[in-house]
Structure formats: structure tokens, C-alpha cells
N, C-alpha and C positions, 0 to 999 in steps of 0.2 A: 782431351783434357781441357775442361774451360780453366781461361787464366783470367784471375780478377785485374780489374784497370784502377789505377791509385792517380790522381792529381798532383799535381806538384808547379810549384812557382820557382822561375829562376833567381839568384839569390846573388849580391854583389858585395854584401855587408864582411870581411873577414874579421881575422883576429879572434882571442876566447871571450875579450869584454862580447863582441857580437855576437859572439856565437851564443855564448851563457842568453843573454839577453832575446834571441829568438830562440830558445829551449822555452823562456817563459812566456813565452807569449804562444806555445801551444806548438810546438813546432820540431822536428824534427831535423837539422844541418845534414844534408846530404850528397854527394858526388856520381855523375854518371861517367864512365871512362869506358873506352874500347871503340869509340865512333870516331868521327874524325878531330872531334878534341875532348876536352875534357870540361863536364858544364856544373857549373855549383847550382843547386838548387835547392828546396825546404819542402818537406813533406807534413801534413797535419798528423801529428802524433796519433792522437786517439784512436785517428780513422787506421794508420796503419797498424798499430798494436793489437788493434782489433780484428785486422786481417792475418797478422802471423798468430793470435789466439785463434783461431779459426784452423790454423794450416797447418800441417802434420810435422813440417820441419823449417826451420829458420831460414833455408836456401831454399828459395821457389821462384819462380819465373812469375814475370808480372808484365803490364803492360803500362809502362808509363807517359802521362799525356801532360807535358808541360805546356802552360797557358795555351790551352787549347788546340794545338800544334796534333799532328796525327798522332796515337799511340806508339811508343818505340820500347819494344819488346826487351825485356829488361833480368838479369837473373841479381839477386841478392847476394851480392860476391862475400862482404861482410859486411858484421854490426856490432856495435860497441857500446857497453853497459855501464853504469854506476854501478860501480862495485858493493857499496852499499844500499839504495834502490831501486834497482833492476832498472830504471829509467834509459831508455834508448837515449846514446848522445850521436850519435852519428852513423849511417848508412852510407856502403857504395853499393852501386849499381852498376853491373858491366851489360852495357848495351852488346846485344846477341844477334846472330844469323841465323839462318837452319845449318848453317855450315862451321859455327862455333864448338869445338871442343869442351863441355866445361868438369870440373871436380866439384861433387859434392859429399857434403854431409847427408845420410838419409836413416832416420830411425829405422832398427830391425824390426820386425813384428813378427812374435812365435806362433803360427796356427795349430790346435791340434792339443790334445791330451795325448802326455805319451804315456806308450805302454805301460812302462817302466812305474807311474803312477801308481798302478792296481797294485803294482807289486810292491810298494813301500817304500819308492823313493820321493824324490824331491825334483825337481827342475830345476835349474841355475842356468839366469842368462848372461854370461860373461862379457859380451860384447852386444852395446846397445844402438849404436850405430854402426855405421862403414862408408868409408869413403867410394865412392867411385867416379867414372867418366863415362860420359853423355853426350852427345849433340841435342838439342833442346827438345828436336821432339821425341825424344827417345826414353827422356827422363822421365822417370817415375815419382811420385810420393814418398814410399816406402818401399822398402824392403822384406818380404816376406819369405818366409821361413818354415816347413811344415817338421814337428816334432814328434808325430802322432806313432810315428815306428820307433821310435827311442826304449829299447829296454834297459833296467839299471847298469849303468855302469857305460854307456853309451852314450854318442856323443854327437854332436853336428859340428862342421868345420864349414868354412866358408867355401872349399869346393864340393860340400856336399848342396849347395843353396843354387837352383835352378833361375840364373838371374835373365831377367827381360831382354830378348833381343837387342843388340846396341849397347848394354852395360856390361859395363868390366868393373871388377871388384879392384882395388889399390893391394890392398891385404893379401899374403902367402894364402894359397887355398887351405892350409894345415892346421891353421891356426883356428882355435877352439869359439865356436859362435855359442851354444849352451851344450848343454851334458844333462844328464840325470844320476843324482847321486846316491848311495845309499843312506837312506838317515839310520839316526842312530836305532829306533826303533825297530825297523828292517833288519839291522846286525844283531840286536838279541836275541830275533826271532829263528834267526838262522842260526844263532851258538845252540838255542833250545833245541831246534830238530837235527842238528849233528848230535847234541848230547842224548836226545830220547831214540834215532837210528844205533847209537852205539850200546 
């Protein structure tokens, strides 16, 4: 799995006045932690927003090269948002091992027409991500999910989902990932041929 490499300046400036003040000047405030200390640094907004629009979920392993220093392999631990315009105010970064533990957030993705379709139901995906645990190179993108044996009234559960060597789900296996429902259409159809069988 290629991991994209993001730039980043080390940063001295604290406080919200400073902080505000590089948000404008195109910048994202940011924190690397997990190494042997903890390093403030600022990442170029646009370039990274444009890299998690790119990326299938907000926790992705990156490779980050501050002033020019080697790459140091980096996972998106968290990020935090303007509650009113989405705008990133701030990123950690947990610097990684091949021998780091980590938990992520990872979109499900349902493959597959189910059965259950032809027959006049509905799909319902209940659960749109899952948490799991990884060592980094074990981690995946997403989560995928195959629904194509689903007949109405049936159902996927998170130990029905055949996950990647090295991931573990967080979640009870039991717990309901999509189903296929009957719509209502489906249920008339079937009061009609009980009532014309009888």
C-alpha cells in the first residue's frame, strides 16, 4: 500500500491568538506524539485536505517529513473541526513502528446485490464504519463486506465479515453490520398471494 508523504514546518508560536493567526495564513497547528518527545509543528492546509479528500477515511498512515529531516511514518491519531465550517483546526499525529498497535475508524463498504433484492426488499446498512486494531502494516482502507447471499429478512453481523489477516473488529460479532428488509411493497404482494392461495 503506497503511503503519501505530507511536509510540515516545526512550529514554536503557542497560544489561540497564534494559533488563530497561522490557521490564516494557510496552515494547519499540528502535534506529533509517540517518539521520544512530543514536536509542534504546521502542516499546509490545502495540501492536506486535499490528501484526506483523496483517502477513503480520516485515519491513514502517512509519511511525514519535517524540514527536510527523513520521512517519519506517521498515523492520523485525531482531528478537529469548525463546528460550523468544516475547516481543520488541528491534527495529532502518533509517530509509528511496524510494531505499534493502532485503533481505527474504517468505512464498511457493502459488495454485491443481495438476493433478497429480486425478491422485493430493501438493503439497510446499519453500521457505517468499525473500529478495529492493526499493526500498521496490516491496516487496511476499508472494510469490506459481501451482501450478495442476503435473502429478505436476513442479515450480516460483524462475525459474519471475513476481516484481513492482523485485524480484529472492537464490536461484539453479533451485532447487525446491514440486513435486507421487507418493503412495504414486498408485504402486499405477499398478503395478495396468501389471499388468492386461499
Amino acid at each position: 500500500m503506497a503511503i503519501e508523504t505530507i511536509q510540515a514546518t516545526e512550529r514554536a508560536r503557542t497560544g489561540s491568538g497564534a494559533l488563530n493567526a497561522m490557521r490564516r495564513e494557510g496552515f494547519v497547528p499540528s502535534v506529533v506524539y509517540g517518539a521520544t518527545e512530543n514536536k509542534n509543528i504546521k502542516v499546509h492546509a490545502k495540501t492536506f485536505r486535499d490528501m484526506l479528500n483523496a483517502a477513503a477515511s480520516s485515519q491513514i498512515l502517512l509519511n511525514l517529513e519535517v524540514e527536510g529531516a527523513a520521512p517519519q511514518r506517521v498515523f492520523i491519531q485525531d482531528l478537529q473541526f469548525d463546528a460550523i465550517t468544516g475547516v481543520i483546526l488541528h491534527a495529532d499525529f502518533l509517530a509509528v513502528t511496524d510494531e505499534t498497535l493502532l485503533t481505527a475508524k474504517l468505512p464498511v463498504v457493502l459488495k454485491g446485490e443481495p438476493k433478497g433484492i429480486k425478491q422485493g426488499g430493501a438493503l439497510e446498512q446499519l453500521v457505517h464504519t468499525l473500529k478495529v486494531k492493526a499493526l500498521p502494516n496490516d491496516l487496511p482502507l476499508t472494510i469490506e463486506a459481501d451482501v450478495s447471499g442476503l435473502n429478505i429478512s436476513e442479515a450480516l453481523t460483524v462475525g459474519d465479515i471475513p476481516f484481513p489477516a492482523g485485524v480484529t473488529p472492537t464490536l461484539h460479532g453479533k451485532v447487525l453490520v446491514a440486513l435486507v428488509a421487507m418493503t412495504r411493497a414486498a408485504k402486499s404482494a405477499g398478503v395478495e398471494e396468501t389471499a388468492a392461495a386461499e
